[in-house]
C-alpha positions as CSV (number, residue, x, y, z in Angstrom):
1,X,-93.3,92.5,136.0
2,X,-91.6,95.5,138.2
3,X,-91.1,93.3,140.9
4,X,-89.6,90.4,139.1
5,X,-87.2,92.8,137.1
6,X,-86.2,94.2,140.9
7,X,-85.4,91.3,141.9
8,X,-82.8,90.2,138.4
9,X,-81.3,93.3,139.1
10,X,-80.9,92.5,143.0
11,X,-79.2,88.9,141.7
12,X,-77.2,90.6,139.0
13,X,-76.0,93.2,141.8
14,X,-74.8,90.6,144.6
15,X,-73.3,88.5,141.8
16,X,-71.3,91.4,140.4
17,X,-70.3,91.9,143.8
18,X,-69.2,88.1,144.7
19,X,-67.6,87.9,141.8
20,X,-65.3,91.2,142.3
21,X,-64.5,90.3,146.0
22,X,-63.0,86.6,144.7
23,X,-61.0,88.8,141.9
24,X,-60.0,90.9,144.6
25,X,-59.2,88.0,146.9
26,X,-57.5,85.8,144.3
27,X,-55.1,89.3,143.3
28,X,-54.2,89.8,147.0
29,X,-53.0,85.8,147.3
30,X,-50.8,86.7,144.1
31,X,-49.2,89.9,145.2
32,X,-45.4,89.1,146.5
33,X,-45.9,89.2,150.3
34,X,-43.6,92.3,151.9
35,X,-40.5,91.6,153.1
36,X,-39.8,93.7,156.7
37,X,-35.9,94.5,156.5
38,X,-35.2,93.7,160.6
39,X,-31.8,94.7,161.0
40,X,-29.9,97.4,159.7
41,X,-26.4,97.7,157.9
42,X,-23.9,100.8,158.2
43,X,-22.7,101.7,155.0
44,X,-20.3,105.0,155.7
45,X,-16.9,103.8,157.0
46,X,-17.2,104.9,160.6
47,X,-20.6,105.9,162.5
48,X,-21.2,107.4,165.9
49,X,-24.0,105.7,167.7
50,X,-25.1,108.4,169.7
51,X,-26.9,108.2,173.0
52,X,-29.9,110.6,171.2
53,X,-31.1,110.9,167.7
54,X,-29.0,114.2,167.6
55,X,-25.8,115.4,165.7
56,X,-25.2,116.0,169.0
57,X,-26.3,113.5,171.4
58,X,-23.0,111.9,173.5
59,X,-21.2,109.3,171.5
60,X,-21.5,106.2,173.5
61,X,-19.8,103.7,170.5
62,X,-18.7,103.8,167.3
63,X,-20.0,101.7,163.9
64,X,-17.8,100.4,160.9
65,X,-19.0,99.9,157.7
66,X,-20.9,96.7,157.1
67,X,-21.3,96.3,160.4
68,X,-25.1,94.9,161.2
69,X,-27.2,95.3,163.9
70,X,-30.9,94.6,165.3
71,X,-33.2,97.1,164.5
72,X,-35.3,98.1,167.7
73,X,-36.6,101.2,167.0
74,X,-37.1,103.5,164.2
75,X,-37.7,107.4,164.7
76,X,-37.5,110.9,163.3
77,X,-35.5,113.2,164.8
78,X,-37.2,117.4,164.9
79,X,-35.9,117.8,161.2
80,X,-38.0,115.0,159.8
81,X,-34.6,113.1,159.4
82,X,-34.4,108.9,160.4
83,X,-32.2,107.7,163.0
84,X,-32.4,103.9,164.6
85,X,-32.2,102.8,167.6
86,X,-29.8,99.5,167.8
87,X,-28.0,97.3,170.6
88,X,-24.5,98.8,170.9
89,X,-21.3,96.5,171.5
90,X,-22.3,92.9,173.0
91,X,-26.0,94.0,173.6
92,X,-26.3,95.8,176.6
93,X,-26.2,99.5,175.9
94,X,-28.5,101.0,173.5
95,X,-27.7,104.0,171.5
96,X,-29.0,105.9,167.8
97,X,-27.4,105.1,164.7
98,X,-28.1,107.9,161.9
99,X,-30.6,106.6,159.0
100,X,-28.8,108.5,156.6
101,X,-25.7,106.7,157.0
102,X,-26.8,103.0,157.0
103,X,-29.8,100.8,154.8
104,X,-32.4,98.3,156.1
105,X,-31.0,94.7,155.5
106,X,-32.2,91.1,156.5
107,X,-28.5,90.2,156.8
108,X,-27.4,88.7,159.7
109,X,-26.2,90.7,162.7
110,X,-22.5,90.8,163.6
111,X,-23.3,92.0,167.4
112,X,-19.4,93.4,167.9
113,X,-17.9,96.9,167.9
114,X,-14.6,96.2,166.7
115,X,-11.7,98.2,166.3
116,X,-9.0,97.9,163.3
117,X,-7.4,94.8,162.7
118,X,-3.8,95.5,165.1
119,X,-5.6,98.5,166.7
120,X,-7.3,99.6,169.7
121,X,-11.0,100.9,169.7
122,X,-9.9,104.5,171.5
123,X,-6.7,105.9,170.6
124,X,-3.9,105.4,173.2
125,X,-0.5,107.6,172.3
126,X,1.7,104.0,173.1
127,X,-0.5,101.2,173.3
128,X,2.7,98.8,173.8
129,X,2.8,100.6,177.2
130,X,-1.1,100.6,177.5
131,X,-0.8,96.8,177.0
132,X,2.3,96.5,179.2
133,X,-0.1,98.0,182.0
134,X,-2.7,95.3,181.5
135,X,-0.7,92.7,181.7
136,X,0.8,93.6,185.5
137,X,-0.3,91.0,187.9
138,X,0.9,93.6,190.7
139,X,-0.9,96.8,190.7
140,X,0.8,98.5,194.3
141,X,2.5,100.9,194.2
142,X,5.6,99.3,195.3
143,X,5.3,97.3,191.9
144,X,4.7,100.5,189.3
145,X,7.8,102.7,190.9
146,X,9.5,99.1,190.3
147,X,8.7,98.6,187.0
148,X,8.6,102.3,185.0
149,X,11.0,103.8,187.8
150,X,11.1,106.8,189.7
151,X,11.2,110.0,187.2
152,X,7.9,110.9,187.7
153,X,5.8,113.8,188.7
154,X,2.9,114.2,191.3
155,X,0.1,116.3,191.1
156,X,-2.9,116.2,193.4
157,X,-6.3,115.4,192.0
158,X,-8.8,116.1,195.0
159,X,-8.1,113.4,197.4
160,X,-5.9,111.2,195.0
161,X,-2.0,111.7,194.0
162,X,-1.2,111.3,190.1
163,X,1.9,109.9,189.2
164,X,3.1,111.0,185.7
165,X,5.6,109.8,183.5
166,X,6.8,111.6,180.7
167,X,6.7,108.9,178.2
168,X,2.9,109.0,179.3
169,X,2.4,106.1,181.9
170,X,0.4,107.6,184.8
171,X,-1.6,105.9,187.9
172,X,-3.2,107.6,190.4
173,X,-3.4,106.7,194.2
174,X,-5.7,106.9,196.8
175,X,-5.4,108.4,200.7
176,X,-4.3,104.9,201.8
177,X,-1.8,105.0,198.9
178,X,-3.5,101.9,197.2
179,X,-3.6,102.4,193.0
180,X,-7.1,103.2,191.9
181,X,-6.3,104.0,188.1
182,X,-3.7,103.4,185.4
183,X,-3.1,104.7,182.0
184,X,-0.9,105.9,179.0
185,X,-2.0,109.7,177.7
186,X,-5.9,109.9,177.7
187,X,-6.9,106.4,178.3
188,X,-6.8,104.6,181.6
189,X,-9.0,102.1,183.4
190,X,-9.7,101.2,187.0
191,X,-7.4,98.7,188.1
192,X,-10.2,96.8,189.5
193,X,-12.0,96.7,186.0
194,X,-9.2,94.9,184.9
195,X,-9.1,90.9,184.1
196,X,-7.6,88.9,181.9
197,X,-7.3,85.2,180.8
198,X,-5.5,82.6,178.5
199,X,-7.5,81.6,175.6
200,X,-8.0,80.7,171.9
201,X,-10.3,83.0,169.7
202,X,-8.5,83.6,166.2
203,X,-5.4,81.2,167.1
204,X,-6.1,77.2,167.2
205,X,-3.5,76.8,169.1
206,X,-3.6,76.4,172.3
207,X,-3.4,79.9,174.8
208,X,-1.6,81.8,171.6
209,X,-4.0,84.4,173.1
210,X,-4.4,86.5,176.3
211,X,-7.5,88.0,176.2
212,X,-7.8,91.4,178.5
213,X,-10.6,93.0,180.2
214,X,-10.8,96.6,180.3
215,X,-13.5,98.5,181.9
216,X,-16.1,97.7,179.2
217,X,-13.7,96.8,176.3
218,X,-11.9,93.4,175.0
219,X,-8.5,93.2,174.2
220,X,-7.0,90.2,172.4
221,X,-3.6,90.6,172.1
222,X,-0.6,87.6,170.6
223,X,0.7,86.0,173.8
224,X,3.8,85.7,173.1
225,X,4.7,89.0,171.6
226,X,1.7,91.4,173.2
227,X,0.7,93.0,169.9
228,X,-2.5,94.0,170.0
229,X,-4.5,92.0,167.6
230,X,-8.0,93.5,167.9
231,X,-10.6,95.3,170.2
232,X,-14.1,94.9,171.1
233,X,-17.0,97.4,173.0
234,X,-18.5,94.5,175.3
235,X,-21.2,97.3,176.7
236,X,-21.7,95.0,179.5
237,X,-21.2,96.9,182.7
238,X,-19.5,95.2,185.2
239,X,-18.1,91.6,183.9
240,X,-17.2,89.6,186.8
241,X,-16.7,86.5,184.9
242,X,-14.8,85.7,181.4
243,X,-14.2,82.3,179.6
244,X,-13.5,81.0,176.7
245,X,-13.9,77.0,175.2
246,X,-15.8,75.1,172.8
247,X,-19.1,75.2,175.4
248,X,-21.8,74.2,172.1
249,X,-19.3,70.7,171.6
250,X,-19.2,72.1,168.0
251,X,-15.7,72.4,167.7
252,X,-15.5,76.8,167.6
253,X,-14.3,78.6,170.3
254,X,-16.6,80.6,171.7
255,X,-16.8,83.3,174.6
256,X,-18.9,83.5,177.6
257,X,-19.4,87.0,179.8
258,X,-21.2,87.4,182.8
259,X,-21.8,90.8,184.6
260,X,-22.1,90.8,188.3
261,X,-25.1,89.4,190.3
262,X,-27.9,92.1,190.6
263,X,-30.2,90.9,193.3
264,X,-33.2,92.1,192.0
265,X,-35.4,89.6,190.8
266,X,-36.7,91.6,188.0
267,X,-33.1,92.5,186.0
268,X,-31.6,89.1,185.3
269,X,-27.7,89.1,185.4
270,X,-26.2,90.1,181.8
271,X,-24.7,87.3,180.4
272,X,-24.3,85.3,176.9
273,X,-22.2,83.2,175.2
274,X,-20.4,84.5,171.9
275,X,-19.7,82.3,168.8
276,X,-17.0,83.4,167.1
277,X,-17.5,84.0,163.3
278,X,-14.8,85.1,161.2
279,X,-13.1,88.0,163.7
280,X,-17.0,88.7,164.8
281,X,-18.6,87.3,168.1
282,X,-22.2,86.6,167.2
283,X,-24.3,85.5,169.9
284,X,-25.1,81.9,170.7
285,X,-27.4,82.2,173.6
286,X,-28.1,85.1,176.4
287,X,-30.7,85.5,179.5
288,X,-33.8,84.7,177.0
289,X,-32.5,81.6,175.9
290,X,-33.5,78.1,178.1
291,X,-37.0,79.4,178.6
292,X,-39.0,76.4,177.2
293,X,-38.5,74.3,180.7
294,X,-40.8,77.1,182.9
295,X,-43.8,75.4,181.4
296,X,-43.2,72.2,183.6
297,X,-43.2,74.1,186.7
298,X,-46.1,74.5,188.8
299,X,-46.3,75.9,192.9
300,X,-49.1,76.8,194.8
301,X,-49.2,77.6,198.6
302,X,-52.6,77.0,200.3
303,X,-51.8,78.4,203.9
304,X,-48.4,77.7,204.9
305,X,-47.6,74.6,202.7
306,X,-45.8,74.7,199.7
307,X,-46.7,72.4,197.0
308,X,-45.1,72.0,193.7
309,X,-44.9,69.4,190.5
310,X,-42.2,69.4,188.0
311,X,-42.1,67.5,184.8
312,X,-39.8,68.4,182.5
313,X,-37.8,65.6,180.3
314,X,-37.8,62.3,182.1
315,X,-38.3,63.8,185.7
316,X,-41.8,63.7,187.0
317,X,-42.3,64.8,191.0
318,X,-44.2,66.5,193.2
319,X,-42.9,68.1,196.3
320,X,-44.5,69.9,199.2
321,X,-43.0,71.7,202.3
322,X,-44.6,73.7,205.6
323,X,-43.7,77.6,205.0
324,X,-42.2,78.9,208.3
325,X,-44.5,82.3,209.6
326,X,-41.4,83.9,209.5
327,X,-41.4,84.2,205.6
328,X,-44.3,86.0,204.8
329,X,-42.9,89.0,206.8
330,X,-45.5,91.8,206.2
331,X,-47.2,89.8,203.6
332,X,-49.2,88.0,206.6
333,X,-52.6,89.6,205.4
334,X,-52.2,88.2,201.9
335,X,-54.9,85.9,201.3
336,X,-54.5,84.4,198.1
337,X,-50.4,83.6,198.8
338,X,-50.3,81.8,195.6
339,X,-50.2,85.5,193.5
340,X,-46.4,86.0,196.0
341,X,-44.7,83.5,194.4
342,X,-43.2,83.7,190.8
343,X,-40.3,81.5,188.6
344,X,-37.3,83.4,187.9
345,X,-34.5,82.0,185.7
346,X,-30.3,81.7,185.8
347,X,-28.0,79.8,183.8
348,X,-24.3,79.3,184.0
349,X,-21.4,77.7,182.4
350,X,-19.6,74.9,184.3
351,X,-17.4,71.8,183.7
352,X,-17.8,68.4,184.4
353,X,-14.9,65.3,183.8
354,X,-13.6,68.0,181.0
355,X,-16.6,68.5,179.5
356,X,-19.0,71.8,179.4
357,X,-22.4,71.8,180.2
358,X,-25.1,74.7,180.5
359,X,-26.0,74.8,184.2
360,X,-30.0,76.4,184.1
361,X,-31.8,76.8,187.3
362,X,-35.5,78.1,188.2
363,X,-36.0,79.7,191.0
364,X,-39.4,79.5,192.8
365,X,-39.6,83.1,194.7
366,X,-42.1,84.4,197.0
367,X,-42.1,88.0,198.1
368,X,-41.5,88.3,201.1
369,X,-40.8,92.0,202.2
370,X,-42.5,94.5,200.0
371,X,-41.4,98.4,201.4
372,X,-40.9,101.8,200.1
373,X,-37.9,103.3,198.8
374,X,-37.1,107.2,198.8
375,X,-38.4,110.7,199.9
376,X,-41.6,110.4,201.9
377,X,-44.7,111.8,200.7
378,X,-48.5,111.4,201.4
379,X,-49.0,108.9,198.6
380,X,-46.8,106.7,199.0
381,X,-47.1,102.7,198.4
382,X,-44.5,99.6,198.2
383,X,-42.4,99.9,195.2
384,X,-39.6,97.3,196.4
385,X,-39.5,93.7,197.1
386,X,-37.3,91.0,198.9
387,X,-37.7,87.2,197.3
388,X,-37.4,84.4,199.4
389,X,-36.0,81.2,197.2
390,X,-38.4,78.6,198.3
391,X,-37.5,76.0,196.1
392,X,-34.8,75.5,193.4
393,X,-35.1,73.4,189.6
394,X,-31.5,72.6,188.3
395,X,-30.8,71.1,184.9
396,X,-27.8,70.1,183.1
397,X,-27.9,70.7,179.3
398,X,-25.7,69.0,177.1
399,X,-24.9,70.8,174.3
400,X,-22.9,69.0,171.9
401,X,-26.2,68.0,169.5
402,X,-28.4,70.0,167.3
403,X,-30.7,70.9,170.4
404,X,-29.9,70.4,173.8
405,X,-30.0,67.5,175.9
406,X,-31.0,67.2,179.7
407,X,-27.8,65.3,181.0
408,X,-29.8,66.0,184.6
409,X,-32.4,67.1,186.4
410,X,-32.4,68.0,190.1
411,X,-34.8,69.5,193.1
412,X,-34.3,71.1,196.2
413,X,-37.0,72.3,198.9
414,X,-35.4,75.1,200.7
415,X,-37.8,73.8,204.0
416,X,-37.6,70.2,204.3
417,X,-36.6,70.3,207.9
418,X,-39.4,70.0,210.3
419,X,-37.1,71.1,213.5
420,X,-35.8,74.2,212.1
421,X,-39.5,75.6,211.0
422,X,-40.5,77.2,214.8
423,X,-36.8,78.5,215.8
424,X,-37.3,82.1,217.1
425,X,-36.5,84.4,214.6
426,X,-34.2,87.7,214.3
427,X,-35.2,90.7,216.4
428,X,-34.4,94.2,215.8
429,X,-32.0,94.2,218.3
430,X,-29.9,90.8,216.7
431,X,-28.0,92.7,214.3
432,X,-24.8,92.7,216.4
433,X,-21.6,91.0,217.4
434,X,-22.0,90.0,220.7
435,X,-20.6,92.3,224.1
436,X,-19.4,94.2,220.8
437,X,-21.1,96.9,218.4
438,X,-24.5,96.6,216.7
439,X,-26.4,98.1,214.2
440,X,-27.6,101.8,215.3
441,X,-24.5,102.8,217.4
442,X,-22.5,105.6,216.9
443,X,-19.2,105.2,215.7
444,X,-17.5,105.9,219.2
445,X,-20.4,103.9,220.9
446,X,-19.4,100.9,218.4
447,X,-15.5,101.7,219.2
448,X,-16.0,101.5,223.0
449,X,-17.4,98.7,222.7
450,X,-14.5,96.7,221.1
451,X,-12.3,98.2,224.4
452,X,-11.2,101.4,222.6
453,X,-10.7,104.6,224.4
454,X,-12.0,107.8,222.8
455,X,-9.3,110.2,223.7
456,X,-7.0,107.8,221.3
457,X,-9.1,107.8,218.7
458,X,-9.5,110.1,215.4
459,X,-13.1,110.4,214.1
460,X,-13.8,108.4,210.7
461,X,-17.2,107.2,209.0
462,X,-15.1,103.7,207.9
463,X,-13.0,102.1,211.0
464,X,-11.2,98.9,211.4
465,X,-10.5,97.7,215.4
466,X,-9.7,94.1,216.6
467,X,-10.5,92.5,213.1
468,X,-13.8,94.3,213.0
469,X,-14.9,96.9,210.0
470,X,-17.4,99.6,210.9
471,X,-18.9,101.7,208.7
472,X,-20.9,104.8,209.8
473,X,-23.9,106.7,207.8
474,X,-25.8,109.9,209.1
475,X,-24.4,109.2,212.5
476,X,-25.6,105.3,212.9
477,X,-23.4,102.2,212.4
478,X,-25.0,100.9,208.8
479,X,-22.4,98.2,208.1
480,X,-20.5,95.3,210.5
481,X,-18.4,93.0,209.0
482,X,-15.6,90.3,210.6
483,X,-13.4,87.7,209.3
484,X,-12.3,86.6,212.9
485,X,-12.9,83.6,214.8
486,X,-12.9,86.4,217.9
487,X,-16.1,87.8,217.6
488,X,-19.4,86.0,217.1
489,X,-22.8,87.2,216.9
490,X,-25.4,87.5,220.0
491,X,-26.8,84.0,219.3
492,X,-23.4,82.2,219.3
493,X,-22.2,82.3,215.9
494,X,-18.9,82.7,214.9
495,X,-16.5,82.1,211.9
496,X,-15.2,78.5,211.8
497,X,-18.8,77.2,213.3
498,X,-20.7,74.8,210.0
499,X,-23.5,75.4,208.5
500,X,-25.3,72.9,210.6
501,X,-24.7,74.9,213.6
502,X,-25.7,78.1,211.6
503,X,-29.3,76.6,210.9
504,X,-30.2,74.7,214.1
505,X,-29.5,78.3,215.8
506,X,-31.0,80.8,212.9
507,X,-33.1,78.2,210.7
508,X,-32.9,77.5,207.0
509,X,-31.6,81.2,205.7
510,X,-34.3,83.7,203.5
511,X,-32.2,84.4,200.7
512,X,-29.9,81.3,199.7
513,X,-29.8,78.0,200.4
514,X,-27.7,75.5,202.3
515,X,-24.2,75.3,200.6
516,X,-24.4,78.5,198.8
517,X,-20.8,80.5,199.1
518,X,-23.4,83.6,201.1
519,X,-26.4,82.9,202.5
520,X,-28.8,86.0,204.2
521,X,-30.9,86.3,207.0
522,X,-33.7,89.2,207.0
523,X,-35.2,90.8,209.7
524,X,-37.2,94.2,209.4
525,X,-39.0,97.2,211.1
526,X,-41.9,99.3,209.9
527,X,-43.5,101.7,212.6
528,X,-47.6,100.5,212.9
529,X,-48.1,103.8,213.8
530,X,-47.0,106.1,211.3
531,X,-47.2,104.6,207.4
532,X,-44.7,107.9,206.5
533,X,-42.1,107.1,209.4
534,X,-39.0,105.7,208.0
535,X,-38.6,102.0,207.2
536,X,-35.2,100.5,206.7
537,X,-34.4,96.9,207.1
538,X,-31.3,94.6,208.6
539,X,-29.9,91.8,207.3
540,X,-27.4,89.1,208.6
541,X,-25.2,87.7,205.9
542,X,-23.1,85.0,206.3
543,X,-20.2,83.7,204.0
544,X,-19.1,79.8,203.8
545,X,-16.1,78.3,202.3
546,X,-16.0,74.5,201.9
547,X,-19.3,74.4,204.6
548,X,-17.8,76.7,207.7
549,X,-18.4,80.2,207.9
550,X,-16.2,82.3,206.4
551,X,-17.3,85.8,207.3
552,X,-20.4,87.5,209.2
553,X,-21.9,90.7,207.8
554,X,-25.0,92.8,209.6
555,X,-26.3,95.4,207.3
556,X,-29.1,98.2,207.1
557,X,-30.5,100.1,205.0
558,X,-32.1,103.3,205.6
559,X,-34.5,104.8,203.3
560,X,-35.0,108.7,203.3
């Protein structure tokens, strides 16, 4: 009887139990799920974004009110108090927004610091003279004194002269009296930094617009009348190209930035195209879009051959190549050369019969120089590494649908030349013009050799003789670089020659391909002896324009 009312009680137990975990289960699939706010939304009327979550951390940008931006990181500062971390102008800088002064939100983000409606970002004491500035197309010297006259005042600034207006318009020139900087009051700009275009952002009509680049900040301004008509903080870092056009075939205009090319592998080149949304530039598409094609490209090298499929859209191939020695460098004793390759991504904006397409290209890379990079020390191990571009995957996306379309789809084997695989490669001692200076030389050793005499000439670490620059570092010749049909280097080379002639002498080219505006030839040094010693490598670089070489550059570096 005690064991039969044990066990009721067991059953009663487990069905009591049962029954509360479905209650329990059913509840939970009736609670409202939680909604994560993502971005965040500044409500006070102006907010620093600082480069710290401190009152006093530098100020990097500022934030309007309403202004909405991707939360990527929330954190307390040492008084308990929130701050978030957010993308500052177009995306590229990063800075601390304070908590107290904005809300969570799932709004969308408007990605631009903007100033004012008919104002600039920083102040400028006369902006019409700021603008007039811009809009130069001659920034010598010749051309300022011409246009804002000769009352000025100079004062040295270490190795520069300012020129200073009183109304004030300043620009300050270097030692070989070329302008380096100009400005009105407290805001100036390297004339370099400067670009500007024709274009269409608020206005539909046709280049109502000129659209100026300064350092890191956007200027729109009426083209016919140069009032300002709004500024934006790009945060990009160095734009080297700015367009603007309906590149999504959606009828909008849009805007397209690209920072300059950073050749290492692992910091793709900052670039995006902007939609523009009310007087906001959201973005379209950046360096993580286009990644869906990767998974139809697959290379493996057995040995020294190269083979690799693609099948993405309506192309199916499979390609293979023989891998000259020369590539794997001091990779040699790698035996599984499959894990030195890896698929890197680009993407650009061009133009075909009027029409705009998005240009994306994969890379297939292997490393083919790994070497160490500052002070010596008793542990140290390869932290750098040179890619050789084996093999290139180009594909033309139209753009004008919902999703994109592959208009078409192109390969390229860097090694598809049998000839050119055993040419003898560059030695140390290549990296120079021929019965002329080379790498390593002094700077008077480099000058003699061009026919100077000594007595005549003025020491300098930066020299220019017979059409050749020299540039000198701790007492060696670093940097060669000629325009001139005069000079050519030790193998025969020489600007005018085609790039056939350039490749049956050096071979197909380690970083580039045939065609490309600047190809590079490697060649390195590492003493077997001594793991600690020194190692620097030389490069030969040579610039084509429309297929004949354009310039010759020899280059090392030296890492201490």
């Amino acid at each position: 009887m005690k064991r039969v009312s044990f066990l009721l009680a067991m059953v009663l137990c487990w069905t009591v139990f049962f029954s509360c975990s479905d209650i329990g289960y059913a509840r939970a699939q009736t609670q409202p799920a939680v909604i994560v706010m993502k971005n965040i939304k500044v409500t006070a009327d102006e907010v620093n974004i600082r480069q710290d979550k401190s009152d006093t951390g530098q100020i990097i940008s500022k934030a309007y009110k309403n202004d909405i931006y991707e939360l990527l990181v929330e954190a307390k500062d040492a008084r308990g108090r929130v701050w978030y971390k957010v993308e500052a102008g177009f995306g590229n800088v990063t800075g601390w927004l304070a908590g107290w002064q904005c809300k969570r939100t799932n709004e969308k983000v408007n990605t631009a610091v903007k100033s004012k409606q008919g104002e600039l970002l920083k102040s400028c004491s006369n902006k019409e003279l700021y603008i007039k500035l811009l809009l130069l197309e001659d920034y010598s010297l010749k051309n300022l004194l011409k246009t804002f006259g000769k009352s000025y005042s100079i004062k040295p600034v270490y190795t520069y002269k300012k020129y200073e207006y009183k109304n004030g318009v300043y620009f300050e020139v270097n030692e070989e009296n070329e302008v380096v900087t100009v400005g009105v009051g407290s805001r100036g700009t390297y004339v370099d930094s400067i670009k500007k275009i024709t274009g269409d952002i608020f206005s539909k009509n046709k280049g109502n617009e000129r659209i100026i680049l300064d350092s890191s900040n956007l200027i729109i301004v009426d083209a016919v009348s140069n009032k300002v008509l709004r500024e934006y903080a790009t945060g990009y870092q160095d734009i080297e190209t700015i367009l603007t056009g309906n590149f999504l075939g959606d009828g909008a205009a849009e805007l397209y930035l690209c920072d300059s090319e950073d050749y290492d592998k692992s910091i793709p080149t900052k670039k995006a195209v902007y939609k523009v949304v009310n007087d906001d530039f959201v973005k379209a598409c950046d360096e993580n879009s286009f990644n869906e094609y990767a998974g139809g490209i697959k290379a493996t090298i057995d040995n020294n051959i190269l083979r690799m499929n693609v099948d993405i859209g309506s192309y199916h191939n499979g390609h293979m190549s023989v891998i000259p020695d020369k590539v794997f460098y001091n990779t040699r004793s790698e035996t599984e050369k499959s894990k030195l390759l890896s698929l890197n991504k680009d993407w650009t904006i061009i133009q075909e019969n009027g029409k705009w397409y998005i240009l994306v290209q994969y890379s297939v890379d292997i490393v083919m120089l790994t070497y160490y990079w500052g002070p010596l020390d008793e542990n140290m191990k390869n932290n750098t590494s040179m890619y050789n571009d084996l093999a290139r995957i180009t594909l033309l996306l139209d753009m004008s649908g919902r999703e994109p379309v592959i208009y078409r789809t192109e390969c390229r084997i860097k090694y598809n030349d049998d000839k050119l695989l055993n040419l003898k490669t560059l030695e140390f001692e290549d990296a120079a013009l021929k019965n002329g200076p080379e790498l390593g030389m002094t700077m008077g050793e480099a000058y003699l050799s061009l026919g100077g005499k000594l007595e005549t000439d003025e020491y300098s670490d930066y020299m220019i003789y017979k059409d050749v620059e020299l540039f000198e570092y701790c007492g060696s010749i670093v940097d060669i670089y000629t325009k001139s049909a005069n000079h050519m280097t030790s193998r025969g080379v020489k600007v005018g020659d085609s790039i056939e002639k350039v490749e049956s002498i050096y071979g197909k080219p380690d970083m580039g391909f045939s065609g490309d505006n600047k190809v590079e030839y490697k060649f390195c040094y590492t003493n077997p002896k001594n793991e600690l010693e020194v190692t620097f490598y030389r490069t030969m670089k040579i610039y084509y324009q429309d297929g004949l070489v354009n310039a010759i550059q020899f280059h090392q570096v030296m890492l201490d």
